[in-house]
C-alpha positions in Angstrom: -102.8 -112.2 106.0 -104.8 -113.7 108.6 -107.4 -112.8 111.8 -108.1 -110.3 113.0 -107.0 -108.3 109.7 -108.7 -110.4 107.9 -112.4 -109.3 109.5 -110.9 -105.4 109.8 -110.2 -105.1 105.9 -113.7 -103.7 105.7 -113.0 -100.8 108.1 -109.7 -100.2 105.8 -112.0 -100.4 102.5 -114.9 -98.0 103.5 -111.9 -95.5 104.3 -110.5 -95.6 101.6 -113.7 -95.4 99.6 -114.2 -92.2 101.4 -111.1 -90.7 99.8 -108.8 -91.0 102.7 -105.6 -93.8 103.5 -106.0 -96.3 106.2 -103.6 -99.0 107.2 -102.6 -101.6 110.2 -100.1 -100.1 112.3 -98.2 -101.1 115.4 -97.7 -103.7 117.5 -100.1 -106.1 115.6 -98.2 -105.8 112.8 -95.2 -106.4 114.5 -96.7 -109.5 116.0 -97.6 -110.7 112.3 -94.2 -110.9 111.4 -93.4 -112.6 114.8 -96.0 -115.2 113.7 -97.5 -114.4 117.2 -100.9 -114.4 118.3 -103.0 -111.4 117.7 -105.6 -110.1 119.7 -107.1 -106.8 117.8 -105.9 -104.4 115.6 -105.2 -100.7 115.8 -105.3 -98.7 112.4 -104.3 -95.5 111.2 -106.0 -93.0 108.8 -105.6 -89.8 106.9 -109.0 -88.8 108.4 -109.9 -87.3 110.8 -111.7 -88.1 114.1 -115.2 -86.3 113.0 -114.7 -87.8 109.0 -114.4 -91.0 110.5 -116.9 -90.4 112.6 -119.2 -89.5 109.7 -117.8 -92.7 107.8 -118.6 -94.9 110.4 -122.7 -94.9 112.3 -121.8 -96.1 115.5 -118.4 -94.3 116.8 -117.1 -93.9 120.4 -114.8 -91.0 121.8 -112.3 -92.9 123.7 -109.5 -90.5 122.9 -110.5 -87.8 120.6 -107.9 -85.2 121.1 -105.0 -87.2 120.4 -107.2 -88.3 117.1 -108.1 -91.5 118.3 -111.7 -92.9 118.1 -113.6 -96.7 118.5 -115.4 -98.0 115.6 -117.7 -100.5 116.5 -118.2 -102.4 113.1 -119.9 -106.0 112.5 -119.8 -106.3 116.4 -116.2 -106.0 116.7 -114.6 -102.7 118.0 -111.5 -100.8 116.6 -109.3 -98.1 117.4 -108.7 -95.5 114.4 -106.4 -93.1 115.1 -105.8 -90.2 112.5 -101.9 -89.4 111.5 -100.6 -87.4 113.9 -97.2 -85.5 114.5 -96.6 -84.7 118.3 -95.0 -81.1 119.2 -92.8 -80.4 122.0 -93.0 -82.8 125.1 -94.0 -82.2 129.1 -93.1 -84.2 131.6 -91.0 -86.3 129.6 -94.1 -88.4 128.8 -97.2 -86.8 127.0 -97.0 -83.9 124.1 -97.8 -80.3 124.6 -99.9 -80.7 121.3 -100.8 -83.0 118.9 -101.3 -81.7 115.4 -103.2 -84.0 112.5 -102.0 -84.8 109.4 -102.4 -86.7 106.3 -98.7 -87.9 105.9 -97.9 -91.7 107.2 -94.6 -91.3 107.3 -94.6 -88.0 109.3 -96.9 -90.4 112.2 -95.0 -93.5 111.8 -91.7 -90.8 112.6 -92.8 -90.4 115.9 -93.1 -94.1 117.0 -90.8 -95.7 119.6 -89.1 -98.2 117.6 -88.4 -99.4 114.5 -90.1 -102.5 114.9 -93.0 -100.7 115.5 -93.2 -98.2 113.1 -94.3 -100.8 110.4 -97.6 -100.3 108.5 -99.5 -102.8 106.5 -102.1 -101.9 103.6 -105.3 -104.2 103.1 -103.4 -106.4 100.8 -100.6 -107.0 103.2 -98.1 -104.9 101.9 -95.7 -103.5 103.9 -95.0 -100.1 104.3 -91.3 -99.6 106.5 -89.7 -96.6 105.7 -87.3 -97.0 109.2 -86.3 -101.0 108.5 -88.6 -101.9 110.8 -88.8 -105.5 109.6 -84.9 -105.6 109.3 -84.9 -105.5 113.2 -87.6 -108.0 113.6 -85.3 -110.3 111.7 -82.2 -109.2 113.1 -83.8 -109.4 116.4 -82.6 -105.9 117.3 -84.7 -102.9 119.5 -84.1 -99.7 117.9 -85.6 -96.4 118.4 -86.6 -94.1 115.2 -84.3 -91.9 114.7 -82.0 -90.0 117.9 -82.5 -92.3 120.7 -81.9 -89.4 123.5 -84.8 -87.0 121.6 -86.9 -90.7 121.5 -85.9 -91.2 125.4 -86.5 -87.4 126.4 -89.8 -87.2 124.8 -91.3 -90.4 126.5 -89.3 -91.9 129.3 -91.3 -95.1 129.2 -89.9 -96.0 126.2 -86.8 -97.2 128.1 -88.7 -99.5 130.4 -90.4 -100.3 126.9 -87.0 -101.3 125.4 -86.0 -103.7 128.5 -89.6 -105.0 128.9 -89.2 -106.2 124.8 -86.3 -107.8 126.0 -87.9 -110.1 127.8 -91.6 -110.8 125.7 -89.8 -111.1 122.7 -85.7 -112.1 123.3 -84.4 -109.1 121.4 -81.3 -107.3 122.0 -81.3 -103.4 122.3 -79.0 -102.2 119.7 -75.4 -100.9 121.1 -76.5 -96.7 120.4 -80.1 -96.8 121.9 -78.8 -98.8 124.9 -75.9 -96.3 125.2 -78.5 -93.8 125.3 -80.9 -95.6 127.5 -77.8 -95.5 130.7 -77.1 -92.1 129.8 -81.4 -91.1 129.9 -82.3 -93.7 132.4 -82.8 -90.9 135.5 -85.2 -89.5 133.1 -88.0 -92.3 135.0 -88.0 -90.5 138.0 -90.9 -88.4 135.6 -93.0 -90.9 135.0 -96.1 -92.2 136.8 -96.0 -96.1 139.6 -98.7 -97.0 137.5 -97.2 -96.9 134.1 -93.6 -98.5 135.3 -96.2 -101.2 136.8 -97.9 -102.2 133.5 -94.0 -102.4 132.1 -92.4 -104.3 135.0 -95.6 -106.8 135.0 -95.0 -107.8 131.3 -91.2 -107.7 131.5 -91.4 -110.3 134.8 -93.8 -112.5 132.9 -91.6 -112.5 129.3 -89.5 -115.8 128.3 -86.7 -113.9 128.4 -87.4 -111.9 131.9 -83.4 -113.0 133.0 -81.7 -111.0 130.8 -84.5 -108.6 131.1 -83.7 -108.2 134.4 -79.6 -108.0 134.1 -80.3 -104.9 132.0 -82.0 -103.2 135.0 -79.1 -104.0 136.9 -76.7 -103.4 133.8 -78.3 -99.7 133.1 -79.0 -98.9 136.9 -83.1 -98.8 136.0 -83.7 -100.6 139.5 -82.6 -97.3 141.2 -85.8 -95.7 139.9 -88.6 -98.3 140.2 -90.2 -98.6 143.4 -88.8 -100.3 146.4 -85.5 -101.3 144.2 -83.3 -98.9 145.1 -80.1 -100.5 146.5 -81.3 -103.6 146.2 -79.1 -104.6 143.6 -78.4 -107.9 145.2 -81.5 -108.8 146.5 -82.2 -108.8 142.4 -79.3 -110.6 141.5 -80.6 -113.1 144.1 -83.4 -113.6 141.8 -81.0 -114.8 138.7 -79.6 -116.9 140.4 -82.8 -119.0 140.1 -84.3 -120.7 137.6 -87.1 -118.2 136.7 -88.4 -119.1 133.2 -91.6 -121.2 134.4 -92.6 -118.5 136.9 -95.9 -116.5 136.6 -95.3 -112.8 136.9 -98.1 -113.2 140.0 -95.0 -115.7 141.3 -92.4 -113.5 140.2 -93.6 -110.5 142.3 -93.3 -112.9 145.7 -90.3 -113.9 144.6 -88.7 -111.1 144.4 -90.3 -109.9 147.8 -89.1 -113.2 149.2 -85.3 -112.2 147.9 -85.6 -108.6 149.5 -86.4 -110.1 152.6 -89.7 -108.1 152.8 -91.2 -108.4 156.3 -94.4 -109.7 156.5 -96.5 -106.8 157.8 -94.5 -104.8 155.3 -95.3 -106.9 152.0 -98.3 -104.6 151.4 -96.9 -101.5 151.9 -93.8 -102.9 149.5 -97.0 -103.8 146.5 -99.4 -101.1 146.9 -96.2 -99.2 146.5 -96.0 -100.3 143.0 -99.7 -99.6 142.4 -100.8 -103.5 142.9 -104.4 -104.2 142.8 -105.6 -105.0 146.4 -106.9 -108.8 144.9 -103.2 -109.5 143.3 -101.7 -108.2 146.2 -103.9 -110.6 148.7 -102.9 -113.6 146.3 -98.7 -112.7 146.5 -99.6 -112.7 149.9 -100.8 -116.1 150.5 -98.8 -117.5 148.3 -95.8 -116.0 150.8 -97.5 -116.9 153.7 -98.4 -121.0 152.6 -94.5 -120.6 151.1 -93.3 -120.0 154.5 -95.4 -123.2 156.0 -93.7 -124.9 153.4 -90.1 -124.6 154.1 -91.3 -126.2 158.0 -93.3 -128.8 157.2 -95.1 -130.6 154.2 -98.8 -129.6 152.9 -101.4 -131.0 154.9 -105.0 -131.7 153.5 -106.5 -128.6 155.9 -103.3 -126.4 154.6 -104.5 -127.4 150.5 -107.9 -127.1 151.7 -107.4 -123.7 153.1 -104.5 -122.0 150.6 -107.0 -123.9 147.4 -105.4 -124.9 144.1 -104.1 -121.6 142.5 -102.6 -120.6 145.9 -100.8 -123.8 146.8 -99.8 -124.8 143.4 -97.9 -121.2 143.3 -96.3 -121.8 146.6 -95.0 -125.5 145.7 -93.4 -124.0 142.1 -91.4 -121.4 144.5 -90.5 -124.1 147.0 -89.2 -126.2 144.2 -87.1 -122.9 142.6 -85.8 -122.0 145.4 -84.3 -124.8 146.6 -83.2 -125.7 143.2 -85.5 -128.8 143.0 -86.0 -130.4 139.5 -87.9 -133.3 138.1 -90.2 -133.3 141.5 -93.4 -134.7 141.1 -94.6 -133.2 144.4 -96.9 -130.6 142.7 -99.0 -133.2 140.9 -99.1 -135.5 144.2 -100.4 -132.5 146.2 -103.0 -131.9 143.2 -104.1 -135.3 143.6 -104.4 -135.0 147.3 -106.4 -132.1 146.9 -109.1 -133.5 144.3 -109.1 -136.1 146.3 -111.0 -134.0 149.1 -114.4 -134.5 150.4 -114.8 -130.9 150.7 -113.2 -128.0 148.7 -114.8 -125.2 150.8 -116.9 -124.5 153.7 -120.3 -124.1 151.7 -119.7 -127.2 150.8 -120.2 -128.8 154.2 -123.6 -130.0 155.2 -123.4 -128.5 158.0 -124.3 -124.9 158.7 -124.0 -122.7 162.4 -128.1 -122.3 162.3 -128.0 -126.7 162.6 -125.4 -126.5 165.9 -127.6 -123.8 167.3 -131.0 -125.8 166.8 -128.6 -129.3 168.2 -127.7 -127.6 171.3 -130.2 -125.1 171.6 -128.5 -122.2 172.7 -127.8 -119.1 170.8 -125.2 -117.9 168.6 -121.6 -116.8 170.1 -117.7 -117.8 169.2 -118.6 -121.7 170.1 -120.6 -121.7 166.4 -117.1 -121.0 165.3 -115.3 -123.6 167.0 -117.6 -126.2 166.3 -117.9 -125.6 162.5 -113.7 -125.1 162.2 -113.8 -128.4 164.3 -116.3 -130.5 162.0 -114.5 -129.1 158.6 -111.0 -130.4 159.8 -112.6 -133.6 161.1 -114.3 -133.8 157.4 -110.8 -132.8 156.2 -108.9 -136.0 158.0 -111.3 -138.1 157.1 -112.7 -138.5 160.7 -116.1 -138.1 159.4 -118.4 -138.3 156.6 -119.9 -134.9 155.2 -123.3 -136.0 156.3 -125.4 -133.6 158.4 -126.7 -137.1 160.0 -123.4 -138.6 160.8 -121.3 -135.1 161.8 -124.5 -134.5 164.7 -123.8 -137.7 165.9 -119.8 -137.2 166.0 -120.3 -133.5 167.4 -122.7 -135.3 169.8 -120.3 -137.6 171.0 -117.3 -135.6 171.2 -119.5 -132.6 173.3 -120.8 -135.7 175.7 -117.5 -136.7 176.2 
């Protein structure tokens, strides 16, 4: 065993000392046998949310009536969730009621899949009553039990199934993906914002190609936003080499390959549920794209687009037109270092200096002047020195 269990064995321990059971459960454990990183732990207990609440002094109600509450022990946090066995669904997402138990095996029923629906004891023993560990070495997604009740209950868990295809390179096993074309309508249920977490993990997974064949394979796209008959806008995507792509880079190219007019390319994100500061980003990164595909970068195009922006636009330049082996993105990186100036506070130069120079008072020419100076600075005309740019703006306005 290894961190973070490691450092939550204590939280296990004082349960148990209690009189209750407590183990790690999903997607951690799962990771463990992945040998992937881990970044916290979830566990699962016998107790309930007010006995672990009296176990543990300092105890947070994040989620208290589906049993789920956050220890804060030894300055990290953790989410204990009491066994739980989930009555009739609404919605095709949440339960109508949630009913706590003391059985394991009854909570661990209820999971998605198998591969999920491990838990681990203190010691690192395993407890797998569905073979969950079987499919992590076979490599295979398969849901507990019926796949249509695991489908009806929780739609998601068919964007789930495709999104694992593309994180961890598994293959959905031949009766839940059967199950998954037959249910697949079922997402017209579910919330943008949920699909959106899914779609954002599947685009940015090693594996995102074949994650994205199955939406074409199982007609998924149909029910995702702004993918409806666009089934060859997303084959347009396979056809390029995707793997080294960002899911930030993924989004614009996929808006790139649905032809997505430009005034429309918000409407098309904050249909999805984008956040207005990713969907500014895919934005620019489109618009510098576009400049790319006329002409090469200048030093006021790097300057203005900055790093993370033109760096994104240069890898979709390069994938699009099928460009390996360039070394243009690390020459443009250079070029940009190399800048006297990364942005405008950094000029010494400011609009209350032009207006004190000229003497007159502020209008659009404070503008001009400064956007004038900062690409002079830019080409190298002149030296960012407040001395040397008033006598260059001097010269220029006299001539």
């Amino acid at each position: 065993m290894k961190e973070p269990f490691l450092a939550a064995v204590p939280v296990l321990e004082r349960l148990e000392t209690a009189g209750f059971e407590a183990y790690f459960v999903g997607g951690a454990v799962r990771d463990f046998l992945l040998n992937k990183e881990i970044n916290d732990v979830d566990i699962a207990t016998s107790a309930t949310p007010e006995e672990v609440k009296q176990i543990f002094s300092k105890t947070v109600d994040i989620g208290i009536e589906h049993g789920t509450v956050l220890v804060l022990y030894q300055n990290l946090a953790y989410e204990i969730t009491t066994f739980r066995s989930e009555a009739e669904y609404e919605n095709f997402r949440r339960p109508k009621e949630v009913a706590f138990i003391r059985s394991l095996s009854e909570d661990l029923q209820r999971r998605d899949f198998t591969m999920n629906a491990i838990a681990m004891d203190k010691d690192g023993n395993l407890i797998d009553p569905f073979q969950g560990n079987l499919a992590i070495i076979n490599q295979v997604i398969q849901t507990v039990g019926n796949a249509e009740n695991r489908f009806q209950e929780d739609a998601l868990r068919m964007m789930r199934a495709v999104r694992f295809v593309g994180q961890l390179s598994f293959k959905i096993e031949e009766e839940t993906l059967n199950a998954l074309i037959e249910m697949v309508h079922l997402l017209e249920h579910i919330a943008v914002e949920r699909k959106q977490t899914e779609f954002d993990k599947l685009l940015s997974g090693v594996n995102r190609k074949q994650a994205l064949e199955l939406i074409l394979q199982t007609n998924m796209y149909h029910y995702l936003p702004g993918l409806s008959n666009q089934e060859e806008a997303i084959k347009l995507v396979l056809e390029y080499e995707i793997e080294r792509l960002t899911s930030r880079e993924m989004w614009a190219l996929l808006i790139f390959s649905l032809k997505v007019e430009k005034k429309e390319i918000e409407e098309f994100l904050r249909g999805w549920r984008i956040p207005l500061k990713e969907i500014r980003e895919i934005q620019l990164i489109l618009h510098y794209l576009n400049k790319r595909f006329e002409t090469s970068w200048s030093s006021y195009d790097l300057y203005t687009a900055t790093k993370d922006i033109f760096v994104s636009s240069e890898i979709l330049y390069l994938v699009i037109n099928g460009i390996v082996g360039s070394d243009t993105i690390h020459h443009y990186t250079r070029l940009y270092e190399s800048l006297p100036i990364k942005e405008r506070s950094e000029m010494d130069l400011t609009g209350t200096d032009l207006m004190a120079w000229f003497n007159k008072s502020g209008g659009p020419w404070v503008k001009e002047l400064l956007l004038k100076a900062e690409q002079a600075i830019l080409d190298g005309r002149v030296t960012n020195s407040k001395k040397i740019i008033k006598e260059w703006l001097m010269e220029c306005n006299h001539n």
